[in-house]
N, CA, C and O atoms as a Tripos MOL2 file, in Angstrom:
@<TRIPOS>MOLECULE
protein
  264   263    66     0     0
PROTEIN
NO_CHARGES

@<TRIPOS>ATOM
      1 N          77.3400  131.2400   28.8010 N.3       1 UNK1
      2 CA         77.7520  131.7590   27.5080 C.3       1 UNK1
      3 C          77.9460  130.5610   26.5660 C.2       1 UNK1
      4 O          78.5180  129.4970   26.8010 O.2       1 UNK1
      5 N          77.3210  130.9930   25.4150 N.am      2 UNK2
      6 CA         77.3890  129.4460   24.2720 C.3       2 UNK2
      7 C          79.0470  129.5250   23.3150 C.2       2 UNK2
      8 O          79.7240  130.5060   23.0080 O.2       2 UNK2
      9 N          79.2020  128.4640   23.1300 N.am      3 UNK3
     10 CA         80.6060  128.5240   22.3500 C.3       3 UNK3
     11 C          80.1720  129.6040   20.8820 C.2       3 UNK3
     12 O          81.0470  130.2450   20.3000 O.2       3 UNK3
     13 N          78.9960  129.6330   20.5470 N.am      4 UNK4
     14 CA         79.0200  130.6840   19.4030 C.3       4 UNK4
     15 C          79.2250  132.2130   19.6680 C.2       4 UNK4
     16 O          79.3590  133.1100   18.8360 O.2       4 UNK4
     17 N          79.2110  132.3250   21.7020 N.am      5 UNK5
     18 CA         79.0690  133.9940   21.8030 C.3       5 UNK5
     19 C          80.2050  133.6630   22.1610 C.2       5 UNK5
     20 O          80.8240  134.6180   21.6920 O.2       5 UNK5
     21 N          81.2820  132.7700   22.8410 N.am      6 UNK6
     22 CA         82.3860  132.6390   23.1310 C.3       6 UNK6
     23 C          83.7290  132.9330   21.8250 C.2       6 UNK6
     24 O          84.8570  133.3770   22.0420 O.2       6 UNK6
     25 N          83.1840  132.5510   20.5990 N.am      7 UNK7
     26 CA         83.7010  132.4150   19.3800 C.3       7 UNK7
     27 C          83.7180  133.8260   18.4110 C.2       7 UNK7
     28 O          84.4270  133.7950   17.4050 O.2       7 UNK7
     29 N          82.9690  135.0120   18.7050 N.am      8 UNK8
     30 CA         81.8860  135.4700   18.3960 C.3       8 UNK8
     31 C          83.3340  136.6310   19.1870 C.2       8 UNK8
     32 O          84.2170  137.0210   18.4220 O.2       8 UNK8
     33 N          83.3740  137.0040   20.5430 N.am      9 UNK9
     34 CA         83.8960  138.1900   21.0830 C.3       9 UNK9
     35 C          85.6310  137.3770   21.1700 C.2       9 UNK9
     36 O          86.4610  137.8680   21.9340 O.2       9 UNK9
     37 N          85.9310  136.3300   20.4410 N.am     10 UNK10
     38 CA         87.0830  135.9400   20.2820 C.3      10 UNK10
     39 C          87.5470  136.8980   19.3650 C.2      10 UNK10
     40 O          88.4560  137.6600   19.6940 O.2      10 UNK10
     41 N          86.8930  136.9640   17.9630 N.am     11 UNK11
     42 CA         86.6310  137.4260   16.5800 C.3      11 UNK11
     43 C          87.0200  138.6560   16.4280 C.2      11 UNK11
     44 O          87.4720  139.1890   15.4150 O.2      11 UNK11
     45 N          86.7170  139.3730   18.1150 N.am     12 UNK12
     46 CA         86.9530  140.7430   18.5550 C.3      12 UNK12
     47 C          88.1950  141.0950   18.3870 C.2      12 UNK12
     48 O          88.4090  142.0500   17.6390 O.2      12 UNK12
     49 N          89.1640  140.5100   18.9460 N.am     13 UNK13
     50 CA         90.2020  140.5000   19.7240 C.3      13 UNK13
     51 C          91.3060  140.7870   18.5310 C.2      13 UNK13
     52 O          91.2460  140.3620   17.3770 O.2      13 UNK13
     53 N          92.4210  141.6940   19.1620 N.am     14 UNK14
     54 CA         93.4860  141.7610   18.7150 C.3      14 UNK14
     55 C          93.9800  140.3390   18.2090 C.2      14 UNK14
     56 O          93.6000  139.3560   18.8460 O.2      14 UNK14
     57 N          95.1370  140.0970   16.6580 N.am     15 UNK15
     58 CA         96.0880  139.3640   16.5430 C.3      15 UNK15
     59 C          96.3270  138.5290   17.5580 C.2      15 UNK15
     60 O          95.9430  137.3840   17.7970 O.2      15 UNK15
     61 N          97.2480  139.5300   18.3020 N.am     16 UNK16
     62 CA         98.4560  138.7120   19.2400 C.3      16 UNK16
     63 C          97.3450  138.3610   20.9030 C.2      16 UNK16
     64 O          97.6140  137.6570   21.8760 O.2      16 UNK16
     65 N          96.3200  139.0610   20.6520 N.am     17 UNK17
     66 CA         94.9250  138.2310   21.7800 C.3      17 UNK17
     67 C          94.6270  136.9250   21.6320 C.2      17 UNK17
     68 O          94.4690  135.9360   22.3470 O.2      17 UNK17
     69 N          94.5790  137.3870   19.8240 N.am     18 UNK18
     70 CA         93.7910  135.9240   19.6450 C.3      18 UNK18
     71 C          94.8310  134.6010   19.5100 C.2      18 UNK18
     72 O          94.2730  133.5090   19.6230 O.2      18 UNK18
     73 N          96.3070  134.5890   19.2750 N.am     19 UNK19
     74 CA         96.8670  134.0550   19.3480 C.3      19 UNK19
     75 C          97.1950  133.6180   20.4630 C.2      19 UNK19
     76 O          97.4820  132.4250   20.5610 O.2      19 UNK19
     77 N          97.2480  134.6390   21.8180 N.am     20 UNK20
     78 CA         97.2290  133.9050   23.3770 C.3      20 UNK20
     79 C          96.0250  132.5130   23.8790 C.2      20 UNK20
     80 O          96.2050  131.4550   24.4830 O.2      20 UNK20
     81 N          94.8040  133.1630   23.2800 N.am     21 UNK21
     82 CA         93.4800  132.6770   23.5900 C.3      21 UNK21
     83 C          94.2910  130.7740   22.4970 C.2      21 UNK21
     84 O          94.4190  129.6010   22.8470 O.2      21 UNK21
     85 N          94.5340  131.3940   21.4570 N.am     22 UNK22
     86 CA         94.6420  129.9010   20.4050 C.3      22 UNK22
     87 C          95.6770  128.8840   21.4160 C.2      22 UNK22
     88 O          95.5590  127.7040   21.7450 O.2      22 UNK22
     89 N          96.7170  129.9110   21.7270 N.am     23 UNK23
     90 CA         97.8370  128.7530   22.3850 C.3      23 UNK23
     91 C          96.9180  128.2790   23.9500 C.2      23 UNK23
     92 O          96.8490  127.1530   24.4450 O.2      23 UNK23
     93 N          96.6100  128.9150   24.1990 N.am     24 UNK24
     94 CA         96.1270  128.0730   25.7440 C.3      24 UNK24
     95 C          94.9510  127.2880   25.9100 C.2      24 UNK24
     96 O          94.4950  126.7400   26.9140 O.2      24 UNK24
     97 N          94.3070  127.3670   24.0430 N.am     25 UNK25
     98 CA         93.3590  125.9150   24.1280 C.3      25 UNK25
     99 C          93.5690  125.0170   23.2610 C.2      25 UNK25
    100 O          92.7430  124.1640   22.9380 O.2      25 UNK25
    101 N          94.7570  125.1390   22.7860 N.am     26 UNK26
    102 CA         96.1350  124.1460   22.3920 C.3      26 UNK26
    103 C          96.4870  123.3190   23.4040 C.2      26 UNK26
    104 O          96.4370  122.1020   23.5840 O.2      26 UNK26
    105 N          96.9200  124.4260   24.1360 N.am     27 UNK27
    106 CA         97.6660  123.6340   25.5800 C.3      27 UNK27
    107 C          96.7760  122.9530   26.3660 C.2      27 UNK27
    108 O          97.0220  121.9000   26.9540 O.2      27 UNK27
    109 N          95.7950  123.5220   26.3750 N.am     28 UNK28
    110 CA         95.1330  122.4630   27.3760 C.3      28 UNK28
    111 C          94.4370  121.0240   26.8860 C.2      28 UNK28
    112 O          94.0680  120.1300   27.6470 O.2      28 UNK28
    113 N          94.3470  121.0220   25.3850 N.am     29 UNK29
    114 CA         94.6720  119.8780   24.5240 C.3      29 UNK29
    115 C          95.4350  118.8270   25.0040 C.2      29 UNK29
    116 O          94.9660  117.6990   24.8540 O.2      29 UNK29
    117 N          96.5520  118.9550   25.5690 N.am     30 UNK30
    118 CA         97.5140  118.1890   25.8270 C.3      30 UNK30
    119 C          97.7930  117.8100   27.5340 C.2      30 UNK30
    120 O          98.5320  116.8830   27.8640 O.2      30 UNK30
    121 N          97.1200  118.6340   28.4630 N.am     31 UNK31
    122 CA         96.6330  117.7730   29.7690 C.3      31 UNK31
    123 C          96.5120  116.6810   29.6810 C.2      31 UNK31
    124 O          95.8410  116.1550   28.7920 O.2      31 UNK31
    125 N          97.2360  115.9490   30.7320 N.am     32 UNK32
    126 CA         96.4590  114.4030   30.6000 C.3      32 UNK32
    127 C          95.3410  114.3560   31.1620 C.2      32 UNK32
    128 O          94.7800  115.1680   31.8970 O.2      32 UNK32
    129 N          94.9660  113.1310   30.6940 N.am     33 UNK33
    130 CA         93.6570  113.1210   31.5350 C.3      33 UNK33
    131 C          93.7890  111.4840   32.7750 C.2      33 UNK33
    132 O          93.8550  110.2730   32.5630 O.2      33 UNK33
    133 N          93.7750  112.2290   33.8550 N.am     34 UNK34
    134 CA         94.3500  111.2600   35.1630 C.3      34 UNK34
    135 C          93.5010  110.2650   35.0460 C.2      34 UNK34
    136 O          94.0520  109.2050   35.3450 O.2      34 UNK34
    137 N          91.9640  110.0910   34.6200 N.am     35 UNK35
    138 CA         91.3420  108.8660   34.8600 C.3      35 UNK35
    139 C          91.4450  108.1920   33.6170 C.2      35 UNK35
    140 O          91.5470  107.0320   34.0170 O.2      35 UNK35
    141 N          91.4900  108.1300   32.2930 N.am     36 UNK36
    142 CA         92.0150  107.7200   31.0990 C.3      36 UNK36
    143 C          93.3450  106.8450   31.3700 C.2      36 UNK36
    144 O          93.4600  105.6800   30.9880 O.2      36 UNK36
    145 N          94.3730  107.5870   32.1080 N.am     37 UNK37
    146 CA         95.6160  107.0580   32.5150 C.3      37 UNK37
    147 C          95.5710  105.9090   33.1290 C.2      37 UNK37
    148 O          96.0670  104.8100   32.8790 O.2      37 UNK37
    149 N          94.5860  106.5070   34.3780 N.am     38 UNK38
    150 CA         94.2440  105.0830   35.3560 C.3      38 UNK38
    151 C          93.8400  104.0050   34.7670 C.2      38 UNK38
    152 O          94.2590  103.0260   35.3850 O.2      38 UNK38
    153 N          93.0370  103.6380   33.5880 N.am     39 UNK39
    154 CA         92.2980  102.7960   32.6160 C.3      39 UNK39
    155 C          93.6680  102.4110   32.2500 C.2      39 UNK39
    156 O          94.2070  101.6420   33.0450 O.2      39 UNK39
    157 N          94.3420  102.7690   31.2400 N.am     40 UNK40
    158 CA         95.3530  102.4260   30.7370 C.3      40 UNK40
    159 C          96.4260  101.3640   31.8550 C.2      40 UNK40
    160 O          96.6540  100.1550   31.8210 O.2      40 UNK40
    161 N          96.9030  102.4440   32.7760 N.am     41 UNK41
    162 CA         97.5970  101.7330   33.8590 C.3      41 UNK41
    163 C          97.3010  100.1140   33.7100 C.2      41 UNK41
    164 O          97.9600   99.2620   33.1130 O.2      41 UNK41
    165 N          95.9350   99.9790   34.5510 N.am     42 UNK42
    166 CA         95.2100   98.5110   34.5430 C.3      42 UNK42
    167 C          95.2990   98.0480   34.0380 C.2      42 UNK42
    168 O          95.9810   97.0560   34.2930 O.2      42 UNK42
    169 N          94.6060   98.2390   32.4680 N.am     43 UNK43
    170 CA         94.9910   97.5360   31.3030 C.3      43 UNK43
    171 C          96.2230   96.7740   31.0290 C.2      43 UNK43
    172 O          96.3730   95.5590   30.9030 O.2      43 UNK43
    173 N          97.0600   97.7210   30.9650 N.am     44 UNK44
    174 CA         98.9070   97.4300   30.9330 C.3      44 UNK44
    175 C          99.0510   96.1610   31.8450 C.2      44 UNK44
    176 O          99.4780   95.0860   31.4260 O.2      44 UNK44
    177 N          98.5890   96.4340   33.3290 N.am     45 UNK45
    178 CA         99.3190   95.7400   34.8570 C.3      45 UNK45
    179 C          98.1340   94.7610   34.0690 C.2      45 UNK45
    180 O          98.4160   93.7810   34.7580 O.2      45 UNK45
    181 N          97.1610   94.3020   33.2780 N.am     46 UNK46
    182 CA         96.2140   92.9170   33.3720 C.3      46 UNK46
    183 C          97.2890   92.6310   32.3270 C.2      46 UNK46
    184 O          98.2540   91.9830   32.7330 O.2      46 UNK46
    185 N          97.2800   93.0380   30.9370 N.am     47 UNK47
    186 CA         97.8930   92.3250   30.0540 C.3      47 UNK47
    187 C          99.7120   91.7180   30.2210 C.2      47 UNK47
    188 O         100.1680   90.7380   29.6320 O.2      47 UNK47
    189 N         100.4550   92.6000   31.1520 N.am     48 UNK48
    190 CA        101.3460   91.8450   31.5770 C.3      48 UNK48
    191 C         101.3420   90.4760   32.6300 C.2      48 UNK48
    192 O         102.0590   89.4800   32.5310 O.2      48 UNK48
    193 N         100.3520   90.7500   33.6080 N.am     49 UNK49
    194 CA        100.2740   89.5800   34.3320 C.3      49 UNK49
    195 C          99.6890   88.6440   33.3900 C.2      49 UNK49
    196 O         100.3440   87.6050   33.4650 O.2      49 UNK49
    197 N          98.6560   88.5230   32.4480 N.am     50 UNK50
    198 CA         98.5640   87.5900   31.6610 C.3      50 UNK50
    199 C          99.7400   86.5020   31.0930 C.2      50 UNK50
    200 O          99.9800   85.2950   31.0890 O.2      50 UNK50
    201 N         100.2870   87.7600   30.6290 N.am     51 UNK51
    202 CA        101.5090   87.4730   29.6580 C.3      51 UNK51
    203 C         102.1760   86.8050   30.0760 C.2      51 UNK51
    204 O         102.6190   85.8760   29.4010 O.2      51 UNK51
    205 N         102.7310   87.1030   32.1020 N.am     52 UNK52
    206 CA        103.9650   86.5210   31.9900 C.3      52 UNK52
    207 C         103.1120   84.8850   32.8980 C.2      52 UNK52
    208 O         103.8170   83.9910   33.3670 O.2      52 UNK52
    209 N         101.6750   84.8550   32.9490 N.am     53 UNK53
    210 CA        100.9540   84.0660   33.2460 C.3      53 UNK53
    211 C         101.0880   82.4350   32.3390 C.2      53 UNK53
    212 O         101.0800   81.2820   32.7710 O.2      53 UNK53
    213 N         101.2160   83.0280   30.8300 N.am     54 UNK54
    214 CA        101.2720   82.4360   30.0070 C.3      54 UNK54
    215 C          99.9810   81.9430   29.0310 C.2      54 UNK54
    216 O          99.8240   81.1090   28.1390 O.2      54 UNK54
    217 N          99.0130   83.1130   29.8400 N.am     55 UNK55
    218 CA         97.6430   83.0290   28.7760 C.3      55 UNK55
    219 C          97.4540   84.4320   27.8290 C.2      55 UNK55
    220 O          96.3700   84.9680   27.5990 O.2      55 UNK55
    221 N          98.4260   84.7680   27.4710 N.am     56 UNK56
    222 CA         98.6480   85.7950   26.6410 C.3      56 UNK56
    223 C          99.9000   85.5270   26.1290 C.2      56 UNK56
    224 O         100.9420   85.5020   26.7840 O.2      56 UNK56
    225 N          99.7570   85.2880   24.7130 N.am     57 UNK57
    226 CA        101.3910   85.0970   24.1780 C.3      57 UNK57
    227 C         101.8620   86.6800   23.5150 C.2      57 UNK57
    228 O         101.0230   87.5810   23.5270 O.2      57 UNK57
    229 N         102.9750   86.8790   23.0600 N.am     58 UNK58
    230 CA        103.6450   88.0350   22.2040 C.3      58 UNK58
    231 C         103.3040   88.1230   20.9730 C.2      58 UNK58
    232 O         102.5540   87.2910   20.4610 O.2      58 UNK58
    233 N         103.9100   89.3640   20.1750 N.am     59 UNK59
    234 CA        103.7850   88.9490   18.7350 C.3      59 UNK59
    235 C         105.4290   89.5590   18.4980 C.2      59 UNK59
    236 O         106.1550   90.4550   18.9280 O.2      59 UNK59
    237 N         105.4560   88.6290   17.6930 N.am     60 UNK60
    238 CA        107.1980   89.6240   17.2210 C.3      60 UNK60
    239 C         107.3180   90.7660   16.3440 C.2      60 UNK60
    240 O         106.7930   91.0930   15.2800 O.2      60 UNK60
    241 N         108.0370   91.1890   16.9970 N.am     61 UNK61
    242 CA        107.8970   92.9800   16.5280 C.3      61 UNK61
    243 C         108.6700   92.4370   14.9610 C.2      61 UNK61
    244 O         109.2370   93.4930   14.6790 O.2      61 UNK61
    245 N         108.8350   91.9930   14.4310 N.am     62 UNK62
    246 CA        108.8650   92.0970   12.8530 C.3      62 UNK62
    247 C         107.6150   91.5960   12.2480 C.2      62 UNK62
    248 O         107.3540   91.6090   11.0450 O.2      62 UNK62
    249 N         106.8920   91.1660   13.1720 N.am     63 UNK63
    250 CA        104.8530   90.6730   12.3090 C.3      63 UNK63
    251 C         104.2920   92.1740   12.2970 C.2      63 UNK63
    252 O         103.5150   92.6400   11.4630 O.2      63 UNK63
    253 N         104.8970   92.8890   13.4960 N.am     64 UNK64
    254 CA        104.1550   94.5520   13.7450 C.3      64 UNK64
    255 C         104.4700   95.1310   13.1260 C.2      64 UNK64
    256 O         103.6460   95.7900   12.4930 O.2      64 UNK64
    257 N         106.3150   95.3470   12.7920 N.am     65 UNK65
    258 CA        106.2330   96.6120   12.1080 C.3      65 UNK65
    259 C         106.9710   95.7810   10.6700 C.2      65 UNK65
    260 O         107.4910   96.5980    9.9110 O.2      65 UNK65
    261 N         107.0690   94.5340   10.2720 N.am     66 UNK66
    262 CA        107.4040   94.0290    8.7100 C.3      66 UNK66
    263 C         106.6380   94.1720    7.8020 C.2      66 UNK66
    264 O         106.9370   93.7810    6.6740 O.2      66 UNK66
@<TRIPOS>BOND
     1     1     2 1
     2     2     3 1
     3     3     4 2
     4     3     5 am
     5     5     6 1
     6     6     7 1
     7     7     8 2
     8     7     9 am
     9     9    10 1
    10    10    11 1
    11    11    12 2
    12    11    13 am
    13    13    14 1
    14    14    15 1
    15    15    16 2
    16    15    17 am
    17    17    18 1
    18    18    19 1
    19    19    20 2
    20    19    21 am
    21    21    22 1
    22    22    23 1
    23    23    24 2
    24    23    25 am
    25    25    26 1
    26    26    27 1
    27    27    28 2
    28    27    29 am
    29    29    30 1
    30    30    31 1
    31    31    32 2
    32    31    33 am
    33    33    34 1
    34    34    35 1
    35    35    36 2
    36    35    37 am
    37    37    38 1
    38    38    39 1
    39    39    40 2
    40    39    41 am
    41    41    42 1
    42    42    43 1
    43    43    44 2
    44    43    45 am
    45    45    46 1
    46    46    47 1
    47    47    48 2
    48    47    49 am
    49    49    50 1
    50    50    51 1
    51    51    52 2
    52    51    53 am
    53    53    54 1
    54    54    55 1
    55    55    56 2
    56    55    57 am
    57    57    58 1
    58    58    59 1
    59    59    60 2
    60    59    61 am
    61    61    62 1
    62    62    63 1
    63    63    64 2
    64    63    65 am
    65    65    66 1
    66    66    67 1
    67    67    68 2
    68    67    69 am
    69    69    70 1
    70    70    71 1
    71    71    72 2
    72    71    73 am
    73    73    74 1
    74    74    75 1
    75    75    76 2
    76    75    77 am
    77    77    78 1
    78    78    79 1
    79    79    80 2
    80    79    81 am
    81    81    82 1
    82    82    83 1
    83    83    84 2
    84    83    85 am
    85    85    86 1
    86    86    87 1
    87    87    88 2
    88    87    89 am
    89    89    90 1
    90    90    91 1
    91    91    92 2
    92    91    93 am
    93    93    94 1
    94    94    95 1
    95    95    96 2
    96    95    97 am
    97    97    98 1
    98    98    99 1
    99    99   100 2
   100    99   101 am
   101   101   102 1
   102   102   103 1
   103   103   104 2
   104   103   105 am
   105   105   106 1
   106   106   107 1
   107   107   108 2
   108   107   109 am
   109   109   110 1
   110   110   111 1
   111   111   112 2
   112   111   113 am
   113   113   114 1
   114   114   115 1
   115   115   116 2
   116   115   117 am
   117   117   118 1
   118   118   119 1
   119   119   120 2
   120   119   121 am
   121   121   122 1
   122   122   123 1
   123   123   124 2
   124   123   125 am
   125   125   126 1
   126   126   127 1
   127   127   128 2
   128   127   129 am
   129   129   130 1
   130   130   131 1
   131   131   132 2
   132   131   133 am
   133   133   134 1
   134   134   135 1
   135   135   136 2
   136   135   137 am
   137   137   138 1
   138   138   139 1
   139   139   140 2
   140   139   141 am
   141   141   142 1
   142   142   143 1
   143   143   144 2
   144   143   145 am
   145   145   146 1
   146   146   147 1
   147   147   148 2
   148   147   149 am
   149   149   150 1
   150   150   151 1
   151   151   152 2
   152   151   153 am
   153   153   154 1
   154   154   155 1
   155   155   156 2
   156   155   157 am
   157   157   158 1
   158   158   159 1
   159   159   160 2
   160   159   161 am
   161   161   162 1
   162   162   163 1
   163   163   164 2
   164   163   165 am
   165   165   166 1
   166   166   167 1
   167   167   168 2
   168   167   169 am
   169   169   170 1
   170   170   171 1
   171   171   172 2
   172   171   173 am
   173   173   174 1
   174   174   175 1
   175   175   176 2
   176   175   177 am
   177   177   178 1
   178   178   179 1
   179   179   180 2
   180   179   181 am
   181   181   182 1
   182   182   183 1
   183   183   184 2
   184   183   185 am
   185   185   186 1
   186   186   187 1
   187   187   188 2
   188   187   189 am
   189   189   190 1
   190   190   191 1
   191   191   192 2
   192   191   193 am
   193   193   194 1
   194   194   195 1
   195   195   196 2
   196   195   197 am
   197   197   198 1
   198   198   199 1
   199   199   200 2
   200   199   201 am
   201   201   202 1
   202   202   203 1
   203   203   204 2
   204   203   205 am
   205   205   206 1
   206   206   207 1
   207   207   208 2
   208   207   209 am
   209   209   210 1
   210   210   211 1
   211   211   212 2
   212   211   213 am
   213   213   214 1
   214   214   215 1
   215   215   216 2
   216   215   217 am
   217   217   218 1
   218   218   219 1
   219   219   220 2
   220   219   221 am
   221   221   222 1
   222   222   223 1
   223   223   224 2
   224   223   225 am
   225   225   226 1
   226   226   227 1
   227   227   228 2
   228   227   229 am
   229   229   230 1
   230   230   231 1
   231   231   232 2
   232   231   233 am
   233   233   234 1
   234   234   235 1
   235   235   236 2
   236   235   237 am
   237   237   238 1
   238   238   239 1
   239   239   240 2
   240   239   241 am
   241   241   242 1
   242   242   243 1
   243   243   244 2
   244   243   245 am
   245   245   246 1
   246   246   247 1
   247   247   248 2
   248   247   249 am
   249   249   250 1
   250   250   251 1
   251   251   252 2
   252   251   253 am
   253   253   254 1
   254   254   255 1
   255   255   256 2
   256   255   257 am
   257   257   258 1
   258   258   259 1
   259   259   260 2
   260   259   261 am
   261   261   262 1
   262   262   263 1
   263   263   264 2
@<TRIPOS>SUBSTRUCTURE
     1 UNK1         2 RESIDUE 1 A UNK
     2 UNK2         6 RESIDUE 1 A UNK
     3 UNK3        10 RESIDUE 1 A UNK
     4 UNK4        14 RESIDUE 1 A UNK
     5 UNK5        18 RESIDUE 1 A UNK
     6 UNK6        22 RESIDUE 1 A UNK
     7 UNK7        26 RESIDUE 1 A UNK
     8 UNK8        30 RESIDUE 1 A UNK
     9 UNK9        34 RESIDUE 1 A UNK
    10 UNK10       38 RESIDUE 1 A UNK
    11 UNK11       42 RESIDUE 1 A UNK
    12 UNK12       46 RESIDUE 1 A UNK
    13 UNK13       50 RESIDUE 1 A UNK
    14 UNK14       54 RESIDUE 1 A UNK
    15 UNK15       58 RESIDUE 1 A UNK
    16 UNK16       62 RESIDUE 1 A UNK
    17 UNK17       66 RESIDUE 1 A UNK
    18 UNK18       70 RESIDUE 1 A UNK
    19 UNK19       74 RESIDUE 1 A UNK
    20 UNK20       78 RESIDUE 1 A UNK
    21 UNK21       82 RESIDUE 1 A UNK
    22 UNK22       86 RESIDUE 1 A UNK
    23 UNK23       90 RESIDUE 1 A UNK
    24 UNK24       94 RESIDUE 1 A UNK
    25 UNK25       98 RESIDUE 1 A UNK
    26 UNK26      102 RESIDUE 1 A UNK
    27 UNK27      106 RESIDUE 1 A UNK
    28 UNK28      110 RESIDUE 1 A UNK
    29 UNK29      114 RESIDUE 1 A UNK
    30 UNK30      118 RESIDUE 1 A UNK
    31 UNK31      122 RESIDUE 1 A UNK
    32 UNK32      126 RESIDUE 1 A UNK
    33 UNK33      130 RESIDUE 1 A UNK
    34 UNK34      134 RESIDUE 1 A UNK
    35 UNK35      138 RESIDUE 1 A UNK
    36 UNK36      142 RESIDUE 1 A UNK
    37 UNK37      146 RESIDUE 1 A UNK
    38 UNK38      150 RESIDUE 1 A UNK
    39 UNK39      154 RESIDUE 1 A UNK
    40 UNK40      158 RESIDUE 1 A UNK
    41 UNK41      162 RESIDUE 1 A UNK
    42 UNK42      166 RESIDUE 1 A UNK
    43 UNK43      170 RESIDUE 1 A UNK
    44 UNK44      174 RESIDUE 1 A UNK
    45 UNK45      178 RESIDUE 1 A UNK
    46 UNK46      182 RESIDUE 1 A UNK
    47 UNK47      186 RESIDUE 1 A UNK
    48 UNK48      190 RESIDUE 1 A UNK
    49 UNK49      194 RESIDUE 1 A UNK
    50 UNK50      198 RESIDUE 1 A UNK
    51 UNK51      202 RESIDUE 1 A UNK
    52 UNK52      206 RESIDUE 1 A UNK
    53 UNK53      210 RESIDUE 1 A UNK
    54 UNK54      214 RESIDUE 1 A UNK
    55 UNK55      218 RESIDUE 1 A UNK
    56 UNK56      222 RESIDUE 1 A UNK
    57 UNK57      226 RESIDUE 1 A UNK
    58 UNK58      230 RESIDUE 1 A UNK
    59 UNK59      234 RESIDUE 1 A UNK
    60 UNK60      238 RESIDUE 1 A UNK
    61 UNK61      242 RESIDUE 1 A UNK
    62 UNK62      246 RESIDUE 1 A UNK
    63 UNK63      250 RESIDUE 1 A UNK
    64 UNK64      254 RESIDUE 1 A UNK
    65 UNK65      258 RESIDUE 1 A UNK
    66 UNK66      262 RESIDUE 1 A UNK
């Protein structure tokens, strides 16, 4: 089924249908996504070992948010 026939017998639907259908592809908007995370994780665990390595310096949070 194509998102236009999916979109299409949405169109159908009662109000308070189509408002169930809206919230639960809202919600699933907001799943994490476990391998994205994992990327991140790494990222984080390289740039701290850098850091406290001493080949990565800081910036002071008044250059970030002044």
């Amino acid at each position: 089924m194509s998102t236009r026939e999916v979109l299409e017998m949405a169109m159908t639907l009662k109000p308070e249908e189509k408002f169930l259908v809206v919230e639960g592809l809202l919600k699933s908007l907001d799943e994490p996504d476990r391998g994205l995370e994992e990327i991140w994780f790494e990222e984080a665990e390289k740039r701290l070992h850098a850091y406290r390595k001493g080949s990565l310096r800081g910036i002071e949070m008044e250059d970030i948010f002044g």
